[in-house]
C-alpha positions in Angstrom: 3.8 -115.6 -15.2 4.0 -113.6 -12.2 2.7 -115.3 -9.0 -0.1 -114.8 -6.7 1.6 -111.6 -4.3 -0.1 -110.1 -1.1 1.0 -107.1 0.3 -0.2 -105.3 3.5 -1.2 -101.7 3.0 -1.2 -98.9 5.8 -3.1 -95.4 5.1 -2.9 -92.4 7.8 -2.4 -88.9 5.4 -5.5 -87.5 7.1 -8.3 -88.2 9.4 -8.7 -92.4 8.8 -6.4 -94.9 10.0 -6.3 -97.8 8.1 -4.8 -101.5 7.5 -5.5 -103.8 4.2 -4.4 -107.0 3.0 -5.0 -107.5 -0.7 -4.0 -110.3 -2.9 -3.1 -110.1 -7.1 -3.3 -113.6 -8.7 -1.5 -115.0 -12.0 -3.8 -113.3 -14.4 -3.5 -109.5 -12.3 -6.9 -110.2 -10.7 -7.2 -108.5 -7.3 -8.6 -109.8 -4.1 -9.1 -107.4 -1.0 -8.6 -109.8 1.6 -8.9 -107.6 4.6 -9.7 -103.7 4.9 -9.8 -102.3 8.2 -10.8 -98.2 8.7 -11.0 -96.2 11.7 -12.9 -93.3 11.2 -11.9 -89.6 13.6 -14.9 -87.8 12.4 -16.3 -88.1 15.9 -13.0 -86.5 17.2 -12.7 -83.5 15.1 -16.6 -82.5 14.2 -16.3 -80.3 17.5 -13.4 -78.4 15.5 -15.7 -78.4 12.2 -12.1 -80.0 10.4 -9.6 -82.0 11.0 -7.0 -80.6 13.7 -3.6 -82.4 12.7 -2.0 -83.0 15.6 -5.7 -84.7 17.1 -5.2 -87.1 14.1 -1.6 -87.8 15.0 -1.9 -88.8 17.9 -5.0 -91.0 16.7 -3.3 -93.0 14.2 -0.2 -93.7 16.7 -3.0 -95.1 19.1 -5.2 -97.1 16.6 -3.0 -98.2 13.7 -0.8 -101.4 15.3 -4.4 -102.6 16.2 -6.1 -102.1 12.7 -2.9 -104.3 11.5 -3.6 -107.4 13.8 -7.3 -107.0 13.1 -6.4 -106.9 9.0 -4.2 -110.1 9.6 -6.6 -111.8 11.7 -9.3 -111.0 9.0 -6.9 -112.2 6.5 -5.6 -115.4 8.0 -2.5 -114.0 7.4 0.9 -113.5 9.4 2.8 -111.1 8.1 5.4 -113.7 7.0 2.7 -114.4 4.5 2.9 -111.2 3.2 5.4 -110.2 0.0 5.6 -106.6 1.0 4.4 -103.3 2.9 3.0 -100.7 1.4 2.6 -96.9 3.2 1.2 -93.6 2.3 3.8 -91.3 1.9 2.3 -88.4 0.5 0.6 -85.9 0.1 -1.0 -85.6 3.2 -1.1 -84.6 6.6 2.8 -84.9 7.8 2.3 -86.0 11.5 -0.6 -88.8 10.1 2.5 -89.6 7.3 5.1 -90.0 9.9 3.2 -92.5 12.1 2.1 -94.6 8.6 5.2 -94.3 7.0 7.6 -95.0 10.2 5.2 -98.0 11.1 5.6 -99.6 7.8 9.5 -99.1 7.7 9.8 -101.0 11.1 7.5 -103.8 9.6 9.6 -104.2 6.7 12.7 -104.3 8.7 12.0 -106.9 11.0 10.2 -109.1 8.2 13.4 -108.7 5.9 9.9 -107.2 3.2 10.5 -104.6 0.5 8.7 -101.5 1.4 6.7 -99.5 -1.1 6.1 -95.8 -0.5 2.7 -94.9 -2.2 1.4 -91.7 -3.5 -1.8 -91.2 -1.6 -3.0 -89.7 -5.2 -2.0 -93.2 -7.3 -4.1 -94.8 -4.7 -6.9 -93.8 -6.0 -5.4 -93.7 -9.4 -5.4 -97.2 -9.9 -8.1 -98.3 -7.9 -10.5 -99.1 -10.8 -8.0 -101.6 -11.9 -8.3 -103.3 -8.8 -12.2 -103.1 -8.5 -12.8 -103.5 -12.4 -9.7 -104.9 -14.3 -9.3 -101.5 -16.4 -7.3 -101.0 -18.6 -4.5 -97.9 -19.5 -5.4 -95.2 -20.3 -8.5 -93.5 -18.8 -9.5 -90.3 -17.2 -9.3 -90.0 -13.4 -11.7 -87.3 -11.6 -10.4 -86.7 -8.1 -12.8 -85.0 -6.2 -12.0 -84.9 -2.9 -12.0 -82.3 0.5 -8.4 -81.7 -0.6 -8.0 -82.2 -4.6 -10.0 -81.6 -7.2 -8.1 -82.7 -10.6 -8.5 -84.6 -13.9 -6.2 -86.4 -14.8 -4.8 -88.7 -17.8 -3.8 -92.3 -16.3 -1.4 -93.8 -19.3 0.5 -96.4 -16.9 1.9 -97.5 -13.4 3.7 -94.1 -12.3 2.7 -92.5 -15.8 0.4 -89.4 -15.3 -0.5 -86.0 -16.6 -2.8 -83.8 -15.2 -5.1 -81.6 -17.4 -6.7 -79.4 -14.7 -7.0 -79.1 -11.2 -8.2 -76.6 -8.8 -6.5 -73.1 -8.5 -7.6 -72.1 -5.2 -10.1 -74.3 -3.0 -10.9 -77.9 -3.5 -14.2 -79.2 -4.0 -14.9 -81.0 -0.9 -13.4 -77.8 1.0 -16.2 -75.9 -0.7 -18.4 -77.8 0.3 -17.3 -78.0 3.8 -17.0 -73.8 4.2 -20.4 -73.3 2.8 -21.8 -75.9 5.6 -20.1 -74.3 8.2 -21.0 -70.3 7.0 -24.4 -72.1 7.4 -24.3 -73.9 10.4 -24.5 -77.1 9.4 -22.6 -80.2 10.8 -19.4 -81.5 9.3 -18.4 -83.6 7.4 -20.2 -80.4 5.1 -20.9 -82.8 1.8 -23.6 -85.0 3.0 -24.9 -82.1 5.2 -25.5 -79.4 2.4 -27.0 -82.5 0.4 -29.6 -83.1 2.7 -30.3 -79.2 3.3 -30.5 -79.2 -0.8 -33.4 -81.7 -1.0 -35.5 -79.6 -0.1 -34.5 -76.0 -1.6 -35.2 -74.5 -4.8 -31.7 -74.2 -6.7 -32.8 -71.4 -9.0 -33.8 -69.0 -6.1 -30.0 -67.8 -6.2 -28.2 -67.2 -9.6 -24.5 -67.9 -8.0 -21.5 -68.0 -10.4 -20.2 -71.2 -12.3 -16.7 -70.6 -12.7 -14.0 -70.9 -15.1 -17.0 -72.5 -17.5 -16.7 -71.8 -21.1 -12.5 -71.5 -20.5 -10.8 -73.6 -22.7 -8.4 -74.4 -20.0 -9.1 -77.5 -18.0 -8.8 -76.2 -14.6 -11.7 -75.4 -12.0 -12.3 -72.9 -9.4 -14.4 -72.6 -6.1 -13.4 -69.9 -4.4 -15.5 -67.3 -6.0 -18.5 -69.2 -5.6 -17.6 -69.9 -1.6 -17.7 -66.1 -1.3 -21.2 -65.4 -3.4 -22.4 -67.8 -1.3 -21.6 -65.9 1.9 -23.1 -62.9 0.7 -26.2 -64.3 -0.3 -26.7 -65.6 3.3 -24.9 -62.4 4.7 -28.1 -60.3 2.7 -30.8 -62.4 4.3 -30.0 -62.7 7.4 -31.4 -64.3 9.6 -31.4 -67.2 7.5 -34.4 -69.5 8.1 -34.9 -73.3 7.3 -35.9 -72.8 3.5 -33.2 -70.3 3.1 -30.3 -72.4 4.1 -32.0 -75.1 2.2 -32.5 -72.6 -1.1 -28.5 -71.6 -0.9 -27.7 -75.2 -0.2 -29.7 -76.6 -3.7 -28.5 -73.3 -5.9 -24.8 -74.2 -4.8 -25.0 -77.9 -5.4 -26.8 -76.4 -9.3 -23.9 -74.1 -9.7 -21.1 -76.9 -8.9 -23.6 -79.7 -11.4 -23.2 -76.9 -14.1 -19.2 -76.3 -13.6 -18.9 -79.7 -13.4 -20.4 -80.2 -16.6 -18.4 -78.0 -18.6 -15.0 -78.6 -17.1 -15.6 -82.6 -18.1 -17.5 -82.4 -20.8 -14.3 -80.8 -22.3 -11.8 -83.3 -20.4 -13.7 -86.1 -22.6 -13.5 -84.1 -25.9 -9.4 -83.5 -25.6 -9.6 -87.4 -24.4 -11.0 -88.3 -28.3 -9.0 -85.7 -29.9 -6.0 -87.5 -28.3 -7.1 -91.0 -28.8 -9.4 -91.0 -31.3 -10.4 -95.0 -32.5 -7.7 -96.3 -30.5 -9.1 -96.6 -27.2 -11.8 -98.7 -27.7 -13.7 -98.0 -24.3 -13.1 -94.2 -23.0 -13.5 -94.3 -19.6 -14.5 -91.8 -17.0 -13.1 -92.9 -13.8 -14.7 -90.5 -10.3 -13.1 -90.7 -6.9 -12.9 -89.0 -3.9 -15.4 -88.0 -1.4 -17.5 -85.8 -3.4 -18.3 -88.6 -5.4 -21.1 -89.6 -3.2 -23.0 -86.6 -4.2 -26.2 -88.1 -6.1 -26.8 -84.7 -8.3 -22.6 -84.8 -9.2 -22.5 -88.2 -9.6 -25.9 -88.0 -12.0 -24.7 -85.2 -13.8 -21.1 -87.0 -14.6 -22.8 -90.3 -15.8 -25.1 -87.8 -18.4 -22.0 -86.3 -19.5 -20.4 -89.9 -20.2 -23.2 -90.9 -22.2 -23.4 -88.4 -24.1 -19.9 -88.6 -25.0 -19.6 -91.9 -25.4 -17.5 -92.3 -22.2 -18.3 -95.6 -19.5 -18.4 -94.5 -15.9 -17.1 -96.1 -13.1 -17.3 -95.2 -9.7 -15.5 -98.0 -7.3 -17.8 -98.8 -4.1 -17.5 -95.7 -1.8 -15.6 -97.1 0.9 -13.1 -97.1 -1.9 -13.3 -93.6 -2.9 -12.9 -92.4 0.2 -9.5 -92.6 1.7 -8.3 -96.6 2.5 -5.5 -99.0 2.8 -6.6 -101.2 0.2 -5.9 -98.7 -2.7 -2.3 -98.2 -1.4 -1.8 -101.9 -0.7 -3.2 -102.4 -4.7 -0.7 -99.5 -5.8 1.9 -101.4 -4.4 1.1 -104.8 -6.0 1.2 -102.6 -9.2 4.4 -102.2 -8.7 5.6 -105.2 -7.3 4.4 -107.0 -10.3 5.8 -105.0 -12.7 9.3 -105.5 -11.0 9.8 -102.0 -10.0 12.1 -101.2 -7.4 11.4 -100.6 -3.5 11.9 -97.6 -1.7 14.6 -97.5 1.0 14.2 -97.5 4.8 15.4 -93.8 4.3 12.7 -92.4 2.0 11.2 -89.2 3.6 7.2 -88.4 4.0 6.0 -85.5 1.4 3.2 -83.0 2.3 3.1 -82.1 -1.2 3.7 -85.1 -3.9 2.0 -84.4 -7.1 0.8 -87.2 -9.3 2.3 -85.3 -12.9 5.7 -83.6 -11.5 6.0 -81.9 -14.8 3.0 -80.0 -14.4 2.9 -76.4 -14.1 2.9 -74.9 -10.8 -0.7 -74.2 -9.1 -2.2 -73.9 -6.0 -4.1 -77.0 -6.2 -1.3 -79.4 -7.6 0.4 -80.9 -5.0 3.1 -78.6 -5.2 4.2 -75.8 -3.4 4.2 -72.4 -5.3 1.9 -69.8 -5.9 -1.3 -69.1 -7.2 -1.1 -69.4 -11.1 
């Protein structure tokens, strides 16, 4: 039986810093005994974005602090701790230098493995810490820089059935809010506008829809949105509210199709033998009421559970990378070495075909 392990967790690939403590008992239980996140959304909403060197130099202010404040929540030293676990990738490379370097000098001077984490398995895997499931599922990652499905079989064992080939979801978002002058973060801003709007005033495309391919697209539908506002201007109240609630329809509708198919292929793989299909959603786009309604339909419908892990979870943390490593601490994987290097790019599935929005470098597809 494998013993209770705690491991401390450090996350800095873009605009949070954050420190976690969580614990795994005998029976592969998880406990989040500390999660500590520092936000930057105050420092870079000036920019409209994050500026990479601003959140640099942030995490190499804030992060040694958010680790005394996790142990301190924790009751922990980190003598108590069996390892350290850093984002390495993908991400932001100045935010994956601090993390990574920080949690290289911990686990030299504490004699601890180190685990270098896939931002990407983070969130991967985080349903197994917040509901005990159990390989395989489905994985929507939905996020301001991914947007992917993707088949979780195992502990390092992924493939990815479609991901974006140009813009990300969340950076959709985030463009139409700022061609309309709304604040960022742009998600929660272009769903307020939409409350009020009617979302059949403008009949903007729903890409890729009806392709048998699994793979989305946003780009298209950034740039009807632009025109639509570009032919109206000025743009009043109603009118920002109108474009906002006919984009959030468009992106429901995509949505729709693209998953609705992702859950067919899953049956057609698995058929019988997975006794409880599961639609896992992370990723900050997942706190969108009219996505998130519009998944769960599609899940019943097919016969799929939903799970959505509490949103503090979704977003970016260190208590999904601390939980990816105790994953693979358990399972008596090696550590990484004090020399292993931070990746910009680190897709989950490396045997995927090139595309823009894989986490690899390469052309357009």
């Amino acid at each position: 039986m494998v013993p209770v392990l705690r491991i401390l967790g450090l996350e800095t690939s873009c605009d949070e810093t954050a420190a976690s403590i969580v614990e795994r008992d005998e029976n592969g239980e998880g406990r989040i005994l500390a999660d500590v996140v520092l936000s930057q959304l105050d420092e870079h909403s000036v920019y409209g974005g994050v500026v990479p060197e601003i959140a640099a130099r942030a995490h190499v202010e804030a992060l040694d602090g958010l680790i005394v404040e996790a142990l301190h929540r924790s009751s922990m030293r980190l003598s108590d701790v069996d390892a350290i676990a850093a984002t390495s990738g993908p991400g932001l490379i100045g935010g994956l230098l601090v993390g990574l370097m920080t949690g290289k000098a911990i686990a030299m001077a504490t004699e601890k493995p180190l685990y270098a984490i896939n931002h990407l398995e983070g969130h991967a895997l985080t349903a197994r810490l917040t509901h005990g499931l159990a390989f395989p599922y489905l994985l929507l990652l939905v996020s301001g820089g991914h947007t992917q499905l993707i088949l979780v079989k195992g502990v390092g064992d992924y493939e990815r059935w479609g991901t974006t080939i140009d813009d990300a979801l969340g950076e959709a978002f985030d463009k139409t809010a700022k061609l309309l002058g709304l604040p960022y973060p742009g998600g929660p801003a272009v769903e307020r506008a939409a409350r009020t709007g009617n979302a059949e005033r403008f009949a903007f495309p729903r890409p890729m829809v009806g392709e048998a391919r699994l793979d989305f697209s946003f780009s298209g539908l950034k740039t009807a949105v632009r025109q639509a506002a570009e032919a109206i201007a000025p743009v009043s109240e109603q009118d920002i509210a109108d474009i906002c609630a006919s984009f959030q329809n468009a992106v429901s509708r995509t949505m729709k199709d693209r998953i609705s198919r992702g859950l067919a292929r899953f049956h057609e793989r698995f058929g019988k033998s997975v006794e409880k299909p599961t639609l896992v959603v992370a990723g900050g786009v997942a706190a969108n009421a009219e996505i998130r309604s519009t998944l769960e339909t599609i899940c019943a419908a097919n016969r799929f559970a939903f799970i959505a892990p509490p949103m503090a979870l979704c977003t970016d943390n260190a208590a999904m990378i601390a939980w990816a490593g105790l994953e693979r601490l358990a399972l008596g994987l090696p550590a990484d070495g004090l020399d292993v290097a931070p990746r910009s790019r680190w897709p989950l599935d490396e045997n995927a075909a090139t595309l823009l929005g894989s986490g690899k470098r390469g052309a357009k597809a």
